[in-house]
N, C-alpha and C positions, 0 to 999 in steps of 0.2 A: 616581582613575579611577572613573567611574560603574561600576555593571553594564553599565548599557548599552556601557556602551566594554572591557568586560572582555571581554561575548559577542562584540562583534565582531570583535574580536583572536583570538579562538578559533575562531570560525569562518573566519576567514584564515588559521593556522596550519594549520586541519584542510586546508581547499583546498588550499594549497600543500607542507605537508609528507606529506600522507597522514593518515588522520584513525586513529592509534590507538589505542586502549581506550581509555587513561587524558585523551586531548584531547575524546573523545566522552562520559566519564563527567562532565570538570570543563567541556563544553558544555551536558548537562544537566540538571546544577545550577545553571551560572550563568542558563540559560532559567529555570527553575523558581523562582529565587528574584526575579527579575525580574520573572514572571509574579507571582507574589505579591506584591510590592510594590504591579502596578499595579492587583492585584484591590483589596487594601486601600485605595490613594487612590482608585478607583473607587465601594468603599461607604461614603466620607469616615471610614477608619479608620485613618490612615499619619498621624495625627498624635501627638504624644509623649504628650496626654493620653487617647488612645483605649483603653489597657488600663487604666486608672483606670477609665473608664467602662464597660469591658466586666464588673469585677471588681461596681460596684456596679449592673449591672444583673444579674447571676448573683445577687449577695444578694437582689435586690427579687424575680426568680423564686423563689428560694428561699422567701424569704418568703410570697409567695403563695400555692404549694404547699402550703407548712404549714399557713397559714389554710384552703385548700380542704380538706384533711386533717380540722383540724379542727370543721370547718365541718360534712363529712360524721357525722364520728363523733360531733355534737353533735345532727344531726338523727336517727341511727339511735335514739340514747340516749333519746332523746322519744319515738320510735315504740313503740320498747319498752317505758317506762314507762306510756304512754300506753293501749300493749295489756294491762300488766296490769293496769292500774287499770280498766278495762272486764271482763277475767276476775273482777278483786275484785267487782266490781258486780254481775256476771251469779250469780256464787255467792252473794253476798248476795238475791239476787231469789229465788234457787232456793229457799234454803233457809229462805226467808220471814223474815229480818232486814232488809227495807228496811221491811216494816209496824211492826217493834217501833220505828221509830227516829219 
């Protein structure tokens, strides 16, 4: 029996016997999990390989991430280097050791 044929049975149970707690709780769920199905074949995700493909597009994010991480903390590390090797230079100027050289 699909969902689809589970909810409908439930929703004619609730009609005709009076819809109590627990036929309205397991209506639902069986909406909700139906509803999710069709959202998944709707973003062509409802097939068996789709959580493979979910798992290694999370690593390639992942991936990415790190590189931009590292990416960043590779450009700070230059800036900085870069400004003290300017400080080195300018104290060299000051102190008049760029003429001895």
């Amino acid at each position: 029996m699909s969902r689809e044929d589970v909810l409908a049975s439930l929703m004619a149970q609730a009609r005709n016997d009076g819809a109590a707690l627990v036929t309205l709780r397991a209506i639902v769920e069986e909406a909700s999990a139906f509803a999710t199905d069709r959202v998944l074949d709707r973003l062509k995700l409802g097939d068996p390989s789709a959580e493979e493909d979910l798992g290694e597009l999370r690593e390639l994010l992942r991936a990415w991430r790190d590189a931009k991480t590292s990416a960043w903390k590779a450009l700070i590390g230059w800036i900085v280097r870069g400004a003290l090797a300017l400080l080195l230079i300018g104290i060299a100027v000051r102190f008049g050791l760029w003429d001895r050289l």
